[in-house]
Backbone as CSV, one residue per row, in Angstrom:
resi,resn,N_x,N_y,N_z,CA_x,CA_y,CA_z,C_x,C_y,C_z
1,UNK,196.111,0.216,-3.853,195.924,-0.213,-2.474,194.501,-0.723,-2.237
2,UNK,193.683,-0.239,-3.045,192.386,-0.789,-2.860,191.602,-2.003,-3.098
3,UNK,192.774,-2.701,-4.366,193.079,-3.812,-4.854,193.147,-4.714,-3.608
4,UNK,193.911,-4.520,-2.827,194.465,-4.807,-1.793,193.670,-5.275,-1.025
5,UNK,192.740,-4.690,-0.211,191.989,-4.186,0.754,190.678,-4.890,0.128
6,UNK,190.405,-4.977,-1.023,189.418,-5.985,-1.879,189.648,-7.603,-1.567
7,UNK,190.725,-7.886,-1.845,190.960,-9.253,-2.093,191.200,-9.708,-0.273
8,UNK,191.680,-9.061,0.381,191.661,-9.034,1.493,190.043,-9.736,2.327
9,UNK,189.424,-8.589,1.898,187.892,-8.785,2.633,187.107,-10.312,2.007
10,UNK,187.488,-10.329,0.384,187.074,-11.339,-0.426,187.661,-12.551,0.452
11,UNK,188.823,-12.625,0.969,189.364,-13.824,1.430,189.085,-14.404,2.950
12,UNK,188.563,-13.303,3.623,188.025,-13.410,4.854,186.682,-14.074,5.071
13,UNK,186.006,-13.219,3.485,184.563,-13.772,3.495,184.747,-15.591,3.096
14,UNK,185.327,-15.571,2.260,185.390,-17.066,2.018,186.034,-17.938,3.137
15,UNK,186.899,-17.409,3.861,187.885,-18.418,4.993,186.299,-18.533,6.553
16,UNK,185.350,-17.408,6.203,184.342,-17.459,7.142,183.435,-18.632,6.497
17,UNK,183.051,-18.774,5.429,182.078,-19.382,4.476,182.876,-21.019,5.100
18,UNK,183.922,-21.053,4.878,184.688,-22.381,4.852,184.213,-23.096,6.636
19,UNK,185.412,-21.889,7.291,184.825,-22.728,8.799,183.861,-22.558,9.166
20,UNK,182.736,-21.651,8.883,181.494,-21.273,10.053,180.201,-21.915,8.990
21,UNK,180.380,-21.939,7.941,179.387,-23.016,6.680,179.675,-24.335,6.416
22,UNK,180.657,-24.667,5.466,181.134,-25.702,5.089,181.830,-26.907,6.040
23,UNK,182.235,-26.589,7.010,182.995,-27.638,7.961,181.897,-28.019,8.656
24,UNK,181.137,-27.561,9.436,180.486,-28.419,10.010,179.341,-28.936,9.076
25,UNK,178.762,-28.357,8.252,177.619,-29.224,7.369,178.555,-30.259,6.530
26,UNK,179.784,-30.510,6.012,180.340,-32.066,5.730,180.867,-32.605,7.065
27,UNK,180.634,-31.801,8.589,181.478,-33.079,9.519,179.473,-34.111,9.923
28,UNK,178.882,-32.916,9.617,177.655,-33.621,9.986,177.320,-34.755,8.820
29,UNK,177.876,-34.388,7.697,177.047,-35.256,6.380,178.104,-36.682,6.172
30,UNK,179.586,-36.651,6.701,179.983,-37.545,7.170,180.112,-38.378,8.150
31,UNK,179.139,-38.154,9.482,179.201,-39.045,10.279,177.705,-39.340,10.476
32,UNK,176.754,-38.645,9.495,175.201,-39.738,9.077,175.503,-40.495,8.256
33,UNK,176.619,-39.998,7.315,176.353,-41.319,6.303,177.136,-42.230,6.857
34,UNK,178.134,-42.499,7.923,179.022,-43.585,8.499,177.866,-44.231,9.049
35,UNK,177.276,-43.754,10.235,175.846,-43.753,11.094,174.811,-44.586,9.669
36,UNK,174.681,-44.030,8.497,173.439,-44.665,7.999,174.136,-46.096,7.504
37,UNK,175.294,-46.099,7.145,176.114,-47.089,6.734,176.142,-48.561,7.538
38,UNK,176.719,-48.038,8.665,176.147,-49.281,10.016,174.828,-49.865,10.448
39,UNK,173.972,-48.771,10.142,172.757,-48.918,10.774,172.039,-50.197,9.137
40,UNK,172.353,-49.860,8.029,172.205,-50.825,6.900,172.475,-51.861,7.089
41,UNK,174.313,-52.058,7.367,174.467,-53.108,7.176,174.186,-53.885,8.556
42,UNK,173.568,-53.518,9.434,172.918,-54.230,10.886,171.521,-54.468,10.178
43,UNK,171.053,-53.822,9.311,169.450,-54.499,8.994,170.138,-56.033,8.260
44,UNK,171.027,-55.736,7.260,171.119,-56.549,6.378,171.838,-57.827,6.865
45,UNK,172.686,-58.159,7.756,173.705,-58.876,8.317,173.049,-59.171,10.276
46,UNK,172.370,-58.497,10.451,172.033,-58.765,11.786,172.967,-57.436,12.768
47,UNK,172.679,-57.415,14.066,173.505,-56.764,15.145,174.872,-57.387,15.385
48,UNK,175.455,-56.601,15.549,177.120,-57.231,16.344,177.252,-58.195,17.455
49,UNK,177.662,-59.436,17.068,177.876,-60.605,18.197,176.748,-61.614,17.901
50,UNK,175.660,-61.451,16.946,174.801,-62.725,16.614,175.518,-63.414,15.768
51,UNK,176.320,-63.992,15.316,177.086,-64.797,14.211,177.998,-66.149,15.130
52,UNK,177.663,-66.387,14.399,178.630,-68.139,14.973,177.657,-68.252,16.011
């Protein structure tokens, strides 16, 4: 039973690690790099609506 009660706590700690660590540091590291992505290709190509 203690087996039990081990893998239990082990899985809590990790399902905490996942949403309260990991989700928001990749929702942040995916919407700088979208953010750094645009902001490039506006150095490189100009702002939106200067063309033609």
């Amino acid at each position: 039973m203690d087996k039990v009660a081990d893998q239990k706590q082990e899985e809590l700690k990790t399902f905490l690690l996942l949403t309260v660590v990991l989700a928001p540091v990749l929702s942040v590291m995916v919407v700088g790099g979208y953010g750094l992505m645009i902001w490039i290709s506006q150095i490189l190509m100009g702002p939106p609506g200067t063309g033609l």
